[in-house]
C-alpha positions in Angstrom: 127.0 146.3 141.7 125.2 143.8 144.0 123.8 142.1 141.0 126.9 141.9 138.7 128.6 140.4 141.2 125.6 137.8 141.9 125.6 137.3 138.2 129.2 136.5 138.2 128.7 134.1 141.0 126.0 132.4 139.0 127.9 132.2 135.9 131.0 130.8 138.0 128.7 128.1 139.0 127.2 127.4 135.8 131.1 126.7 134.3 131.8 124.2 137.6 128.8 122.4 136.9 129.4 122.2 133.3 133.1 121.0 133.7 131.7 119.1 136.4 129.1 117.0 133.9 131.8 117.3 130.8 134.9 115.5 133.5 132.1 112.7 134.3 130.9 112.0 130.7 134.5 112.1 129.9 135.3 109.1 132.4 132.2 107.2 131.4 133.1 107.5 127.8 136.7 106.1 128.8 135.1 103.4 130.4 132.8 102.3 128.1 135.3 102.9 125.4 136.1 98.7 124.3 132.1 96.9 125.7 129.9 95.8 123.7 127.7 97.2 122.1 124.8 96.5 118.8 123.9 92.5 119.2 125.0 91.3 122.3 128.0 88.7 121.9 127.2 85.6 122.3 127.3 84.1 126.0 127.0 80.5 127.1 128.2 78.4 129.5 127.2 76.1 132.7 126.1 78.3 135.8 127.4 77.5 139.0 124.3 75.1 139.9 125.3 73.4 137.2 122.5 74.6 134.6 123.2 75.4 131.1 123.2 79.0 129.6 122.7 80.4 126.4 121.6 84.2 126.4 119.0 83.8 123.6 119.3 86.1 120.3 116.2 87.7 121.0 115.2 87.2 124.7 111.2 87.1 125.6 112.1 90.0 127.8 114.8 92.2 128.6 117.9 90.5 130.1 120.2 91.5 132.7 124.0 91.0 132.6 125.8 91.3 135.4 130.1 91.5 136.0 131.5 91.1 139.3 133.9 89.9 141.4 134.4 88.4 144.7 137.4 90.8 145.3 135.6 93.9 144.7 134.0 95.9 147.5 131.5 98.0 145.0 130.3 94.5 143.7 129.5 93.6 147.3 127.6 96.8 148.3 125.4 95.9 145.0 125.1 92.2 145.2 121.8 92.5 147.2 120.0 94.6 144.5 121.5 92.4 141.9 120.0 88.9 144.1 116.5 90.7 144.5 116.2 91.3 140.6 117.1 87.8 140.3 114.9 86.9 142.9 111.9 88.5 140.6 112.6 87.2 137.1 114.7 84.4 135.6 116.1 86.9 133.2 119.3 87.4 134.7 122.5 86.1 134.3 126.1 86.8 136.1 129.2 86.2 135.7 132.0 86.3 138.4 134.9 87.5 136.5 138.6 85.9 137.9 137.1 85.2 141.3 139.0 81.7 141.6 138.1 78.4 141.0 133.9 77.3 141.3 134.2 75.9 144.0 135.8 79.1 145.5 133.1 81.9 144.2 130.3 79.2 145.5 131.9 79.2 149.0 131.7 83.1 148.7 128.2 83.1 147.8 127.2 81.1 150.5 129.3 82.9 152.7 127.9 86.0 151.4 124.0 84.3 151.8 123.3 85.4 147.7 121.7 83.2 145.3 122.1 84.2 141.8 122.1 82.4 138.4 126.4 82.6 138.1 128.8 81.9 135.4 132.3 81.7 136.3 134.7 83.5 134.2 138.1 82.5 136.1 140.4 83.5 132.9 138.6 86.7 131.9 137.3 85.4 128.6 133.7 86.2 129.0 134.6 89.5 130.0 137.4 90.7 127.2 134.3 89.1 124.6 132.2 91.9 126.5 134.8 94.4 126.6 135.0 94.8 130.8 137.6 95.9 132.0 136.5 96.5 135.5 133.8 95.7 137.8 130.8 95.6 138.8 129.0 96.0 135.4 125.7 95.8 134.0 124.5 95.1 130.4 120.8 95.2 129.7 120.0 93.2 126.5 116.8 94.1 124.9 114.3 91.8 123.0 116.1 92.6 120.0 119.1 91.2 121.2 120.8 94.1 121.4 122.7 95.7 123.6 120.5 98.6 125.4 122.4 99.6 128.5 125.6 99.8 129.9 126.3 101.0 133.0 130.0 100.8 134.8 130.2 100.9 138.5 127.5 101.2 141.1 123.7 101.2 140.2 120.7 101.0 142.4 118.5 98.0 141.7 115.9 101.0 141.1 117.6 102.0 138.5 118.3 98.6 136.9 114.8 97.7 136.9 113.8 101.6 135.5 116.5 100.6 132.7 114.9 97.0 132.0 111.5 98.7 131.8 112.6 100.8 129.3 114.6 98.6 126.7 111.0 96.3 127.3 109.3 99.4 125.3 
């Protein structure tokens, strides 16, 4: 009797974790429904600093790029992983998507002590040619020019750099 019922309980949580794992594939897959995906649009632009941008069709090494906002508190909590990437290798782009007018996300940045290569995407443009409908987000381009990763939401810069490691192989 003892173990039937420890079976049962088992199984029980073998189903949670299971619906658990199906519910948050299910989200992902919702939110990664419209982004890109194959080649990597194109992207271009004048950063912030005023520097001009063109992600290259096929990058020297794997290139991260970065949505966020000034108005969103998940973007905040990851800007430091995102400016310590940056910090370690020019192949990183951002783009502050309908965070005001330049002048506005540069106050914030200062304000904020971040230094990051930044487009500004006040009109949503950049971002509906991505697909992003929400932020933060992170696409990893590989050499190929494709797109390798997605990722919606919060990532540790651990993880970022484990994902550029891998679309460099």
């Amino acid at each position: 009797m003892a173990s039937e019922n420890r079976t049962k309980k088992w199984r029980g949580y073998a189903i949670n974790l299971l619906l658990f794992v199906l519910v948050v594939a299910g989200i992902r897959f919702w939110q990664q429904r419209d982004m890109a995906s194959g080649q990597a649009p194109s992207l271009q632009g004048v950063t912030l600093s005023g520097q001009p941008y063109i992600l290259p069709a096929h990058p020297r090494s794997p290139v991260l790029v970065h949505f966020w906002a000034t108005w969103c508190p998940v973007c905040r909590t990851e800007q430091g992983s995102i400016a310590a990437i940056a910090h370690d290798d020019p192949a990183v782009i951002t783009i502050a998507m309908q965070s005001g007018k330049p002048e506005e996300v540069v106050k914030y940045m200062r304000e904020q002590g971040i230094a990051f290569p930044v487009l500004n995407d006040p009109d949503g443009s950049i971002a509906r040619a991505w697909g992003v409908h929400a932020v933060p987000v992170s696409f990893i381009i590989s050499p190929d020019g494709s797109v390798r990763f997605v990722e919606v939401g919060y990532t540790t810069e651990i993880g970022l750099r484990i994902r550029r490691w891998l679309a460099a192989i």
